[in-house]
N, C-alpha and C positions, 0 to 999 in steps of 0.2 A: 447423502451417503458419502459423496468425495469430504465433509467437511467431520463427518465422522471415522471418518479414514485418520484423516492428518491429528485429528486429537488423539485418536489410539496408539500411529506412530510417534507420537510423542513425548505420552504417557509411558512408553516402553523404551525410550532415548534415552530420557531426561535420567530416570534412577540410573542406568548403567552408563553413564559418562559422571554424572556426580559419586560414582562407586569408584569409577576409574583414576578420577580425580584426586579422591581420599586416599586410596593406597599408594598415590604415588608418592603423597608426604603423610601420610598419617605417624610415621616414625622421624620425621624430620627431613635433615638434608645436608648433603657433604658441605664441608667447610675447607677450609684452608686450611695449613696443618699448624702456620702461625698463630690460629684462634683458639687452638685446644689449650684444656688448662690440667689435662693430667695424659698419661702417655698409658695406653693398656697392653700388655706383650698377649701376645693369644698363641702360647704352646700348646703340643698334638695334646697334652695332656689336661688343658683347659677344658670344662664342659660349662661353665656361666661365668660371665661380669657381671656386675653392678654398676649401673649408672643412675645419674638422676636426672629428671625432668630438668633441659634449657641449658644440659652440660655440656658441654664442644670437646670431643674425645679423641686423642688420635690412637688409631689401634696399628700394631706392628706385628705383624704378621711373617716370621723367618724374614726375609731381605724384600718385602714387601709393606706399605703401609697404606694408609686411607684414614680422613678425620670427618668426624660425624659429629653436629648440630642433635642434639634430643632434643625438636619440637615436639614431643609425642599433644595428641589430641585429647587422652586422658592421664590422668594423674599417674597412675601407674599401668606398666604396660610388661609384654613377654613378647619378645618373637626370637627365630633365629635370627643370628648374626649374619648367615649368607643373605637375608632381604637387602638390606642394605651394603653388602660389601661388595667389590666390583666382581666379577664373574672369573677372573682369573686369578683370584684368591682363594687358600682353600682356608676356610673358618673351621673346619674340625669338629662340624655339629656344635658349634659354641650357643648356647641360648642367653640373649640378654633380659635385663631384670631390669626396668626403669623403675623409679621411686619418685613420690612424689616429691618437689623442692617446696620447704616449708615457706621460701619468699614468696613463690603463686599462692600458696591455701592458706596463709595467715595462722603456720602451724609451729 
């Protein structure tokens, strides 16, 4: 019984730390603001960017900014903007649009 215990709790570990894990880069990961290679302004009146898969972005936000690595997991992707921007930034409900980079998919 105790050995069928530690299997079960483990079985119910494992997926929700490997979940945990995913979301924390499945969109990538801040950079330095030196490694971006295009600058995005994200006005109240913005409602989506464009980026592409492996793009190092910095977005400027009124007298605020932050630069983001798109590691995304798949090819193309969508989320809000506030996932990744720091919590005292206000993103304006901006939704990002990743695109595949044709140097990954030989396109």
């Amino acid at each position: 019984m105790k050995k069928f215990l530690t299997i079960a709790a483990i079985a119910i570990v494992l997926p929700l730390s490997a979940s945990a894990a995913n979301k924390t880069h499945v969109n990538g990961s801040a950079a330095t603001a030196s490694a971006s290679t295009r600058v995005i302004n994200v006005l109240p009146k913005t409602k989506h960017v464009n980026v592409q898969q492996g793009e190092t972005v910095k977005f400027v936000v009124g007298d605020k900014s932050f630069t983001w690595h798109f590691d995304t997991l798949r090819a193309s992707d969508s989320f809000p903007l506030s996932k990744i921007a720091p919590a005292e930034i206000d993103t304006h409900r901006v939704r990002v649009y990743v695109s595949p980079n044709p140097l990954y998919h030989g396109g």
